[in-house]
C-alpha positions in Angstrom: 141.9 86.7 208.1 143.8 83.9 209.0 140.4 81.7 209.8 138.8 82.9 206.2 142.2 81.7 204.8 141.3 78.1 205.8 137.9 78.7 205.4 135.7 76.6 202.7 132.7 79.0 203.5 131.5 82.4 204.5 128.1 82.6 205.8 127.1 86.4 205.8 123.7 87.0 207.4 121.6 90.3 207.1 119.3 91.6 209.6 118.3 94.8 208.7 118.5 97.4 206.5 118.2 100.1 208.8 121.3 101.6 210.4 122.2 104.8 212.6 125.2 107.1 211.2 127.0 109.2 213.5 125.8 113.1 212.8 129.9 113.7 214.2 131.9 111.5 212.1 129.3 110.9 208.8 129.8 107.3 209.8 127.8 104.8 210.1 127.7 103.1 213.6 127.1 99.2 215.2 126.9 100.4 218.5 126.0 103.8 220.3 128.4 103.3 223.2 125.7 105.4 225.3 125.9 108.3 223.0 122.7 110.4 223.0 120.3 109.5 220.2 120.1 113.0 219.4 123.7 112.6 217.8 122.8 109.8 215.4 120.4 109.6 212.6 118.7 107.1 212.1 118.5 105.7 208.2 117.5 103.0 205.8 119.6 101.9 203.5 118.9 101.7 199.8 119.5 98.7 197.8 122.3 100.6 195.9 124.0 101.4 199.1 124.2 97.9 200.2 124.8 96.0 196.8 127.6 98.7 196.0 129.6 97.9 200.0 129.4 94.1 199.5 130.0 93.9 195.8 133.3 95.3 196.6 133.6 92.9 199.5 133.2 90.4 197.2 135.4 91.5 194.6 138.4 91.7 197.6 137.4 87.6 198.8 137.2 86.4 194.8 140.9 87.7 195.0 142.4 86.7 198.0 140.6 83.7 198.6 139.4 82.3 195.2 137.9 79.1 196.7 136.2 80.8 199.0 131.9 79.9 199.0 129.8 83.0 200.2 126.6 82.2 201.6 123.7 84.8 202.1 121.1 84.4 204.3 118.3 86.9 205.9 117.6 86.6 209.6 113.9 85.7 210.5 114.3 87.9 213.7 111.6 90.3 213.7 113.4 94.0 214.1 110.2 95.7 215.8 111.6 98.8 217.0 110.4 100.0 213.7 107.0 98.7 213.3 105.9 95.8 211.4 105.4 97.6 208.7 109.1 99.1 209.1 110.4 95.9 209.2 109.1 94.5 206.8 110.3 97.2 204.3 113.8 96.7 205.9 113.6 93.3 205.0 112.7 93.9 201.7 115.2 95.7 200.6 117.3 93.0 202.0 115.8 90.7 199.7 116.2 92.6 196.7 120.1 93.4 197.5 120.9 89.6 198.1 119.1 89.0 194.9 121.6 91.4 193.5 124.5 90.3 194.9 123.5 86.5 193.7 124.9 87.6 190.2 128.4 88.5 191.4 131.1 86.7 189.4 131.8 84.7 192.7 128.8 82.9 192.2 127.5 83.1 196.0 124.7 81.3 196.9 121.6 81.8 199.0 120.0 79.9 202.0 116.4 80.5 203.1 116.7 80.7 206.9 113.9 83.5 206.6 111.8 81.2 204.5 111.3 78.6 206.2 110.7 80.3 209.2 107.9 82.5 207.6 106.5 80.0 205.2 106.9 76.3 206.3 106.1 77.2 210.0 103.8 79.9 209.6 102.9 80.2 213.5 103.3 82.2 216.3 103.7 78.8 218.5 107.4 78.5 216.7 108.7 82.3 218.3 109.7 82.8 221.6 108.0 85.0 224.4 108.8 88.4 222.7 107.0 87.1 219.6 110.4 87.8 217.7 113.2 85.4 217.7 112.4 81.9 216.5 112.2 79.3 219.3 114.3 76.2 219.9 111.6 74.5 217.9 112.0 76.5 215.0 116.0 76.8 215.2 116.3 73.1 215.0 113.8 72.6 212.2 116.0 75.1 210.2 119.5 73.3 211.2 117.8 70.0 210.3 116.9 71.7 206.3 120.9 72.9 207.0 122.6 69.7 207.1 120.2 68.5 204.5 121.6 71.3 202.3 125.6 70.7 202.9 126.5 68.3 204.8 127.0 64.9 203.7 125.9 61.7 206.0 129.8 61.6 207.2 129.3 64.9 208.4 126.2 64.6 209.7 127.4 61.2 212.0 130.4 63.4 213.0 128.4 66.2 214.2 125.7 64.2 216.1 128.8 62.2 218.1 130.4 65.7 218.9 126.7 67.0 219.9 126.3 64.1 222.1 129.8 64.9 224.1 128.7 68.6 224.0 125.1 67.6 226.4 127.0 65.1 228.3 129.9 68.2 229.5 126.8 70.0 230.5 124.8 67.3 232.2 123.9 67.3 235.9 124.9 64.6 238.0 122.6 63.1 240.2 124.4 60.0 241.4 126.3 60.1 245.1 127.8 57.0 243.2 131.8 57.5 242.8 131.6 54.1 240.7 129.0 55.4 238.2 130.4 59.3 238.1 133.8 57.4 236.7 132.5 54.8 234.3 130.6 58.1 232.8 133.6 60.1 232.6 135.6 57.1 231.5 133.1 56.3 229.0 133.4 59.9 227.3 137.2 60.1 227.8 137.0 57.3 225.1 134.5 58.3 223.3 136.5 62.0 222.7 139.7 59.8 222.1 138.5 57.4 219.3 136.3 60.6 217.3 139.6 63.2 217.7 141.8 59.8 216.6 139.7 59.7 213.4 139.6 63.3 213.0 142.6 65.3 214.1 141.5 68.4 213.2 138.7 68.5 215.8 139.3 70.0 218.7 137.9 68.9 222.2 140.7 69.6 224.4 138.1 71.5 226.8 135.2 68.8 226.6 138.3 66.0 227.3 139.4 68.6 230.8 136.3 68.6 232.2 135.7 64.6 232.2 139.2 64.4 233.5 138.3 67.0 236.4 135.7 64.2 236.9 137.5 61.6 237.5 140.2 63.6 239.8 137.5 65.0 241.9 136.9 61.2 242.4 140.3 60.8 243.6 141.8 59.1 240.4 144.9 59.1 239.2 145.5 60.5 236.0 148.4 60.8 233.2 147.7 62.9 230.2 150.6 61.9 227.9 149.7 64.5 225.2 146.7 67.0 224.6 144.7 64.0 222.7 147.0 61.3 224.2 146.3 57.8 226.2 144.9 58.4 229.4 145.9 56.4 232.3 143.7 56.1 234.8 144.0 53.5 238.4 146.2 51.5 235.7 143.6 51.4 233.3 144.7 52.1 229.7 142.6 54.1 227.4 
């Protein structure tokens, strides 16, 4: 509760309308913990059902966090298990409970992950292997409509600069050179520096360890004078 609290939005994204309810309890389960199916039924929700759970989920957020922007969206993973005529019922009735919910005095709003995936790429080339979760391809082109949709171009230049750190923590070395591994992890100590200077909320305290591990498995020096601090490295000042 305490992230909602500082939360601006809440993305809530359905998968599937079918659930398995727990013949023992009457409840409806998320996981089977290796449970025999015979103990479970399984069972499609109605749009009733659903509308009724998360218009009361609704009513408790417009109460306790009254700034609060819910976002619905429908996953564009295939659910196969029950056919592809199953799923696409399932779906359905996913679609006609957000369409519900859209009314809710909260005003929460809709974004068309499942849309763009079925309409604007429209090919089997944009799944992966199993023919059912979107491919690299197609989670980027729905990111890109993403930031279109809410984030301004400050945002944008902010998230493409953290992105960039993010590839360079996983990128593999292939230098023997000590010079060159340190001007790299120099480099990106500074980079991390001046973007968490100009934002302070942003946290890259485990990004900023690793390029320091860099430089002291290079045998430098190093002084961290505070989590986000100036680093002094061989008497160099950053």
């Amino acid at each position: 509760m305490k992230f909602i609290s500082s939360a601006g939005f809440l993305f809530i994204t359905f998968g599937t309308a079918r659930v398995f309810r727990w013949i023992r309890s009457g409840k409806i389960v998320s996981n089977c913990h290796k449970i025999a199916a015979s103990e479970f039924t399984h069972e499609l929700l109605s749009v009733a059902e659903i509308t009724a759970l998360w218009v009361h989920q609704l009513d408790k957020l417009r109460s306790h966090y009254p700034g609060l922007q819910v976002v619905f969206t429908i996953s564009p993973v295939r659910h196969w298990k029950d056919g592809a005529h199953g799923n696409q019922v399932s779906k359905s009735v996913l679609f006609l409970a957000v369409e519900e919910l859209l009314h809710h005095p909260s005003k929460p709003t809709y974004f068309p992950a499942y849309e763009l995936v079925m309409d604007d790429l429209r090919d089997y080339r944009f799944y992966e292997d199993d023919m059912l979760h979107p491919s690299a391809k197609a989670i980027d082109y729905i990111w890109e409509a993403f930031c279109r949709c809410y984030f301004d171009s400050t945002t944008i230049s902010l998230w493409m600069e953290v992105a960039k750190i993010s590839r360079a923590v996983s990128h593999r070395i292939h230098t023997d050179s000590k010079d060159q591994v340190i001007k790299f992890a120099e480099n990106m100590i500074h980079r991390i520096d001046t973007i968490t200077g100009r934002n302070p909320g942003l946290n890259l305290k485990k990004e900023r360890e690793y390029f320091t591990g860099l430089l002291r498995n290079q045998g430098k020096y190093i002084e961290n004078r505070s989590s986000y601090g100036k680093l002094q490295v061989a008497g160099n000042k950053f």
